[in-house]
C-alpha positions as CSV (number, residue, x, y, z in Angstrom):
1,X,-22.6,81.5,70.4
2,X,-21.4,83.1,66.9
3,X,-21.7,81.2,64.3
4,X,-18.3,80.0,62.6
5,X,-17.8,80.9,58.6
6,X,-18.3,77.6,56.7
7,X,-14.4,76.6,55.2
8,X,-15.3,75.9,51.6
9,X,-11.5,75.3,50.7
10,X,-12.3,71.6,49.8
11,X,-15.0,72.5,47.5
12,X,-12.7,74.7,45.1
13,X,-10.2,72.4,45.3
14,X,-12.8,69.5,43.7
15,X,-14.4,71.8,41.1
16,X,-10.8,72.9,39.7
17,X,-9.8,69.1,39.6
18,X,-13.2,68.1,37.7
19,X,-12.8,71.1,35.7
20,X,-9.3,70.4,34.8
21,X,-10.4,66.4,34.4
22,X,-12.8,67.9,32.1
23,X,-10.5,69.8,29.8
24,X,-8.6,67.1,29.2
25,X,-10.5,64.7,28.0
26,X,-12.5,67.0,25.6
27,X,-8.8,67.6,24.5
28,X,-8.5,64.4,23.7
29,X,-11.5,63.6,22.3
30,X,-10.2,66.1,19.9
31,X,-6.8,65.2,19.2
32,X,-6.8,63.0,16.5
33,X,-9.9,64.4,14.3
34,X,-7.7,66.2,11.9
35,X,-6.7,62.8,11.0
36,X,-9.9,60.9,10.1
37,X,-11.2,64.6,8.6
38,X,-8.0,63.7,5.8
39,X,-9.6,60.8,4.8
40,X,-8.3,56.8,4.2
41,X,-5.0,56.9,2.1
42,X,-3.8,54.5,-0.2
43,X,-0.2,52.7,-1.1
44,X,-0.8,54.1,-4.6
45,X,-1.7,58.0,-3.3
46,X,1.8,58.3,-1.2
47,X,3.4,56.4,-4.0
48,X,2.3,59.4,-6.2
49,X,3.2,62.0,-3.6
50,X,6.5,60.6,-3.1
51,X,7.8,60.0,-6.8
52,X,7.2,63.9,-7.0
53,X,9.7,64.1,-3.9
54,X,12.9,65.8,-4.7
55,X,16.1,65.1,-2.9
56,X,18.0,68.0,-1.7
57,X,21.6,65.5,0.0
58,X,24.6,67.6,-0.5
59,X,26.5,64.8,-0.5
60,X,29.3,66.5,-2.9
61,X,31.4,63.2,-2.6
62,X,28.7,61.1,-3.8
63,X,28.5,63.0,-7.1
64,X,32.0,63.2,-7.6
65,X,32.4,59.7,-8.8
């Protein structure tokens, strides 16, 4: 008797799926670094960035008054 060829479709099919499983949770791991690499901010640091905001409104009517 020959001897069949061994199917090795279910193999492939779990190496892609623990390689994809894989991906995405190193993905996540790295998701959120850039925030804690930014460091703790304060009420008193945004308050500082934000007085320097300008505010572009067109509101013409507004500044008709």
């Amino acid at each position: 008797m020959a001897e069949q060829e061994k199917d090795n479709t279910f193999t492939v099919v779990a190496v892609v799926t623990a390689i994809a499983i894989a991906g995405v949770l190193l993905l996540k791991m790295d998701e959120t670094k850039h925030l804690k690499m930014s460091g703790e901010t304060t009420a008193q640091a945004e308050a500082q960035v934000l007085a320097k905001h300008k505010d572009f409104n067109n509101d013409i009517l507004s500044q008709a008054k």
